[in-house]
C-alpha positions in Angstrom: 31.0 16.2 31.2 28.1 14.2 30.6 24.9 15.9 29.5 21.5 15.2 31.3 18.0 16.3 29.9 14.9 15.4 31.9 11.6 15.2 30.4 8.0 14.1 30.6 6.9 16.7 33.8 3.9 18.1 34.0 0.5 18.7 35.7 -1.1 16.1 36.7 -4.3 15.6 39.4 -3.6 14.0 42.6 -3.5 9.9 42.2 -2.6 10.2 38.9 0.9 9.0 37.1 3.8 10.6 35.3 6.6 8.9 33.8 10.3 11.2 34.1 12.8 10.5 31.5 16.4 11.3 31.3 18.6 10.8 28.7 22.4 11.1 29.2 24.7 11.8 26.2 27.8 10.1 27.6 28.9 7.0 25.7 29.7 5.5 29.4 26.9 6.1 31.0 26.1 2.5 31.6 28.2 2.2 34.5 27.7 5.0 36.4 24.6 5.0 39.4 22.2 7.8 39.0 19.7 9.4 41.0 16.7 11.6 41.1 16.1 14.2 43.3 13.7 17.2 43.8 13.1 20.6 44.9 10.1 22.5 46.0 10.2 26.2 46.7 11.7 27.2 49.8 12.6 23.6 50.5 16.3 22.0 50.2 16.9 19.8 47.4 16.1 16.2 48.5 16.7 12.9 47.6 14.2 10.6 45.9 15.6 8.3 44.1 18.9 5.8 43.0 20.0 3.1 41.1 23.3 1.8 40.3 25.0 0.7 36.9 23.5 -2.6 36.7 19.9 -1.6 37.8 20.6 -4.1 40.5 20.3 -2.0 43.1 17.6 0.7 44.0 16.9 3.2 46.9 13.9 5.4 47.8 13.4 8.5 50.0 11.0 7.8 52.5 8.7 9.9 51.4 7.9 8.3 47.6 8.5 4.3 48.6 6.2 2.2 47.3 4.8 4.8 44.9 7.8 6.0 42.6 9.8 3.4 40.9 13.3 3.9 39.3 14.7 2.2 36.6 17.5 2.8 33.5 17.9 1.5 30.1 21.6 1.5 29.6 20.8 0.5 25.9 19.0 4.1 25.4 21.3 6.2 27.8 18.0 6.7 29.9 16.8 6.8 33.5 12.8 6.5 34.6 11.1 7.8 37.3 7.6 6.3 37.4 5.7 8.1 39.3 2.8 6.8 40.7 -0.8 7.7 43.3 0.8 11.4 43.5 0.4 13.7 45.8 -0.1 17.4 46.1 3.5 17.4 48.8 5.1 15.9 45.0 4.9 19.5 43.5 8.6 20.1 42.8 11.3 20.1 40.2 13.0 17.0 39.8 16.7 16.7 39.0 18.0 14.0 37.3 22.1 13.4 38.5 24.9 11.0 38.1 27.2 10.3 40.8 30.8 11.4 40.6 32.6 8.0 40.1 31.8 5.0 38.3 30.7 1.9 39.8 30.1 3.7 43.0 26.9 3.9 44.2 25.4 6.3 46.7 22.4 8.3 48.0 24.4 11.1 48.9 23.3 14.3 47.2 26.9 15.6 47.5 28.6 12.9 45.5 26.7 13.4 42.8 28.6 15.7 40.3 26.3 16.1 37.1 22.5 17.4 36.8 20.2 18.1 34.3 18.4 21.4 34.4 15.5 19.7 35.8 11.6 19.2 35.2 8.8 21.0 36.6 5.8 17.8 38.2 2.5 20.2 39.3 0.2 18.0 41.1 -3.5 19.6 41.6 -5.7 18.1 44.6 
């Protein structure tokens, strides 16, 4: 299976930026969709973020629209989650995943199959 490392979390102060990476080792990576989710403690794992193959198509939990942005670089095998005005509530680990079929493209949490380990984002107020 495909192997997902996330990178670039962090603490950070509230309104401030990070920029999550994740880079996929699959060669065919570049048409599958792929999400970001995250978890806080004690909270279930929720979606934030999606795009599909192409990049053409993006979706955002309601709870980061207008301030995260996703975007992939098929060339580099990488997805981005900038992260932008954050907020204390943004405290969690965030997952990167790839959905379980290529060319589809969903928000569903269960139809993604593969996720990285994920990356720890600590926003202070």
């Amino acid at each position: 299976q495909v192997q997902l490392v996330e990178s670039g979390g962090g603490l950070v102060q509230a309104g401030g930026s990070l920029r999550l990476s994740c880079a996929a080792s699959g060669r065919t990576f570049s048409i599958y969709a792929m999400g970001w989710f995250r978890q806080a403690p004690g909270k279930e794992r929720e979606f934030v973020a999606a795009i599909n193959w192409s990049g053409g198509r993006l979706d955002y939990g309601d709870y980061v629209k207008g301030r995260f942005s996703i975007s992939r670089d098929n060339a580099k095998n990488t997805v981005y989650l900038q992260m932008n005005s954050l907020k204390p509530e943004d405290t969690a680990v965030y997952y990167c995943a790839r959905v379980g079929g290529y060319y589809v493209y969903t928000v569903d949490i269960d139809r993604y199959a593969d996720w990285g380990q994920g990356t720890q984002v600590t926003v202070s107020s």
